[in-house]
C-alpha positions in Angstrom: 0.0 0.0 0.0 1.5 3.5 -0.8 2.7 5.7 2.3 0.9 8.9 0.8 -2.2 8.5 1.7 -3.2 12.5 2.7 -1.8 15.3 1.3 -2.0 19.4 1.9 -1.9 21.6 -1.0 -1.8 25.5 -0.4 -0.3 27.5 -3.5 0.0 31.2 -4.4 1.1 29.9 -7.7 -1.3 27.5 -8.6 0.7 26.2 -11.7 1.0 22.4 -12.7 -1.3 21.8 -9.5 -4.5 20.4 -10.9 -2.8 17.9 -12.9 -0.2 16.8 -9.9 -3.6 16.9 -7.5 -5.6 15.1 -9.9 -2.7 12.3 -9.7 -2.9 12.3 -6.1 -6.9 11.6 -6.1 -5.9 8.5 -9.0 -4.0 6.9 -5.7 -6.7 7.5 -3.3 -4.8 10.3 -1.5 -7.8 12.5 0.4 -6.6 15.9 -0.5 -6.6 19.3 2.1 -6.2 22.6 1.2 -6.9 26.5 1.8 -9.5 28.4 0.3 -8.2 29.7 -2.9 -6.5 26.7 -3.8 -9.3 24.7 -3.0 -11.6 26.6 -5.2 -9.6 25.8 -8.0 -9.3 22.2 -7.1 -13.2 22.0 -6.8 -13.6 23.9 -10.1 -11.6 21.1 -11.7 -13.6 18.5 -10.3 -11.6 17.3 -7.8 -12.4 16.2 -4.6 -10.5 18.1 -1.8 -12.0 19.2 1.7 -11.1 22.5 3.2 -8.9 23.1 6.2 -11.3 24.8 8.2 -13.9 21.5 7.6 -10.2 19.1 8.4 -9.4 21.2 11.5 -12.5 22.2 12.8 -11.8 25.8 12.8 -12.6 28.5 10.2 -10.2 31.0 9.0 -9.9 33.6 10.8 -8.0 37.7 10.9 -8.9 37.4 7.0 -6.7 34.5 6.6 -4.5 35.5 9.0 -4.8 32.3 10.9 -5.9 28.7 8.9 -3.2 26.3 8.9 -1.5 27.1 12.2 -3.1 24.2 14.3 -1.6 21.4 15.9 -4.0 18.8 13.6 -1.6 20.3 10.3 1.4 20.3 12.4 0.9 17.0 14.7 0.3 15.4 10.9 3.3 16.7 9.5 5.9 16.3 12.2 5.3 12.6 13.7 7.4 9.9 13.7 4.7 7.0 12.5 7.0 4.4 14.4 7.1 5.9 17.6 4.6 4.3 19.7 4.2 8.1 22.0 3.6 9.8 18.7 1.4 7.2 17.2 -0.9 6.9 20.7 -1.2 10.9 20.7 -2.3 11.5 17.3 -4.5 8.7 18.0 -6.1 9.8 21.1 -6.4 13.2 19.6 -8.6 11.9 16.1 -5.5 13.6 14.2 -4.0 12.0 10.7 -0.2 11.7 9.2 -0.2 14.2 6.2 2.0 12.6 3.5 2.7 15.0 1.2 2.9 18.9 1.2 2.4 21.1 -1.6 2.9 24.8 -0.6 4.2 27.6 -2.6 4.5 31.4 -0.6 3.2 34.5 -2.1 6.2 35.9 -3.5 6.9 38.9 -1.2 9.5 40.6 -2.4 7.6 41.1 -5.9 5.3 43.2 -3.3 8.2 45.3 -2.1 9.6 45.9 -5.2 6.1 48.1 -5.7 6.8 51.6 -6.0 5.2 53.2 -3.0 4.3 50.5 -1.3 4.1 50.9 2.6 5.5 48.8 5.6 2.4 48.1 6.4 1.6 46.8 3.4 4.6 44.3 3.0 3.7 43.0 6.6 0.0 42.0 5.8 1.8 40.0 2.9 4.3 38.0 4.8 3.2 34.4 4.5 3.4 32.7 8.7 1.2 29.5 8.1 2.8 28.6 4.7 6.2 28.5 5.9 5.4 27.1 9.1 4.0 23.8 6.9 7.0 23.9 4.8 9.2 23.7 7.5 7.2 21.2 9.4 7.2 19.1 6.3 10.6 19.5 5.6 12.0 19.1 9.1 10.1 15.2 8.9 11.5 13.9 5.1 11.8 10.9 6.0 8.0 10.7 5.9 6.4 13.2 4.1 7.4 14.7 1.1 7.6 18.1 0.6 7.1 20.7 -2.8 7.6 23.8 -2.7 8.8 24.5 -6.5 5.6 23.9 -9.4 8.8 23.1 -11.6 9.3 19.8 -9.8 5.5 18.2 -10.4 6.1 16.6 -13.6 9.2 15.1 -11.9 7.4 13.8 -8.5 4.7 12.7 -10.4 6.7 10.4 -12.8 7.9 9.3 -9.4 4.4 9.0 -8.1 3.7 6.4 -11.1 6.7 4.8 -11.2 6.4 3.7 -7.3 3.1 3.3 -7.7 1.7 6.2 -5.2 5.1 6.7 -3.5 7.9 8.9 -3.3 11.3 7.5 -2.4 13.7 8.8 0.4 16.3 9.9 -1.8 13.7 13.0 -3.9 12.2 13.5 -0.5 15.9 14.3 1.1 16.3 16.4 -2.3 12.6 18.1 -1.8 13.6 19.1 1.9 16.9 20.9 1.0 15.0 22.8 -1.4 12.3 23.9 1.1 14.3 24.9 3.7 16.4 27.0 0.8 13.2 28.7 -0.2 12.0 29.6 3.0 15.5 30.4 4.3 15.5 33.2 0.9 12.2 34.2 1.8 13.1 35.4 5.4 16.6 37.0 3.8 14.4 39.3 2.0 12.1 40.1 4.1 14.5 41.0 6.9 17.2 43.0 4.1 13.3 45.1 3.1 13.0 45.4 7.4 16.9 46.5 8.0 16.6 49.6 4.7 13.2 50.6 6.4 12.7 53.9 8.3 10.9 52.6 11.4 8.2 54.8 12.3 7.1 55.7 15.9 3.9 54.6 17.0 
């Protein structure tokens, strides 16, 4: 039986994903995701449930707060053959999530926007997103983890040649290149934060 047997898809860039979620579904992988990549999902006919409905809270702070809840992160960051971690995502009703498919919105296209205020770049600096990355990324050895659209066709010739499965050695790859991106992501945002003129509150 494959080992992918859940994923979490939540993409700013929502190229390539239809066809690598509709994959997913071929293997019987129940699929979660956020709202706006969930409505593209559903608009292609596939079946996906929303977090909100898979943690039992709604988003809230418009979107502020969805995927930061210890169902997501309990998922993501288990051991499966450690008999605690096992018993406490069983006593909780949580599930492993398998695979994680999350691209950030890319902030620093939002500072480069003449006139754009501080304020502005803070509203779009993505918590939840690269708290699941690193979560994901941080547990290889279990869950695979895709951060880069460019690297679907290549996981999913992976996903049919090991029928449903990912191997160790692309998920060791996957995880290098999601702790890269969100190590870039906080460079910029923290080179936009040190060339700002704090202002007094």
């Amino acid at each position: 039986m494959p080992s992918v047997r859940r994923a979490l898809i939540s993409c700013h860039d929502k190229t390539g994903v239809v066809e690598l979620a509709q994959l997913l579904r071929e293997f019987d992988v129940e699929i979660v995701s956020t709202a706006g990549t969930l409505k593209v999902l559903q608009e292609a006919g596939i079946d996906a449930v929303s977090i909100g409905d898979y943690t039992g809270v709604a988003e809230m702070m418009d979107g502020r707060v969805k995927s930061l809840h210890s169902k997501v992160h309990a998922g993501l960051l288990g051991i499966r053959e450690k008999k605690l971690h096992v018993e406490q995502l069983t006593a909780a009703g949580y599930h492993w999530i398998d695979f994680c498919i999350v691209n950030l919105h890319p902030v620093e296209s939002v500072i480069q926007q003449p006139s754009v205020t501080l304020e502005e770049v803070i509203d779009q600096i993505d918590i939840g997103g690269t708290a699941m990355i690193r979560s994901a990324a941080k547990n290889f050895r279990y869950v695979t983890v895709v951060v880069n659209p460019d690297r679907y066709t290549s996981v999913m010739h992976e996903l049919r040649a090991h029928d449903g499965d990912v191997t160790y050695k692309t998920r060791y790859r996957l995880a290098q290149e999601a702790f890269a991106q969100t190590a870039e992501y906080d460079r910029v945002i923290a080179n936009y934060l040190l060339q700002c003129e704090p202002r007094e509150e």
